[in-house]
C-alpha positions, -999 to +999 in steps of 0.1 A: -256+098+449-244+129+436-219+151+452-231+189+447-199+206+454-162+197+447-139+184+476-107+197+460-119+233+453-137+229+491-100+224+506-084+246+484-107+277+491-107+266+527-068+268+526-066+297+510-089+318+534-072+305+567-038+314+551-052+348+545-061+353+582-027+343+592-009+364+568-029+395+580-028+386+619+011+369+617+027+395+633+004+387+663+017+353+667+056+334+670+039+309+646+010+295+624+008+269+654+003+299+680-020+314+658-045+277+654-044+280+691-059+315+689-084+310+663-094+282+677-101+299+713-118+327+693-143+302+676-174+300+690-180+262+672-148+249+686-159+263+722-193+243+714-176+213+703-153+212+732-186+217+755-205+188+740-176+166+737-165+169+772-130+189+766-119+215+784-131+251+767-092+262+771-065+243+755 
């Protein structure tokens, strides 16, 4: 099988963009942890995954 996209430049794009949202939000947050936390209660995916896995919506 054929991959049709590169893992490395995947990661590193994905990187780069969540690093940009914390650089412009940082002032919001004590830390990049405190700001994962955030994101992640912003994310409408995480709140589904949470839902269909049985976890708690909140952290």
């Amino acid at each position: 099988m054929t991959k049709t996209f590169d893992c490395v430049e995947m990661k590193n794009r994905i990187q780069a963009e969540i690093m940009a949202a914390y650089e412009a939000r940082q002032h919001e947050f004590a830390s990049f942890a405190e700001f994962v936390k955030a994101a992640a209660a912003e994310s409408e995916f995480v709140r589904e995954m949470r839902e269909k896995f049985g976890r708690p919506a909140k952290l």
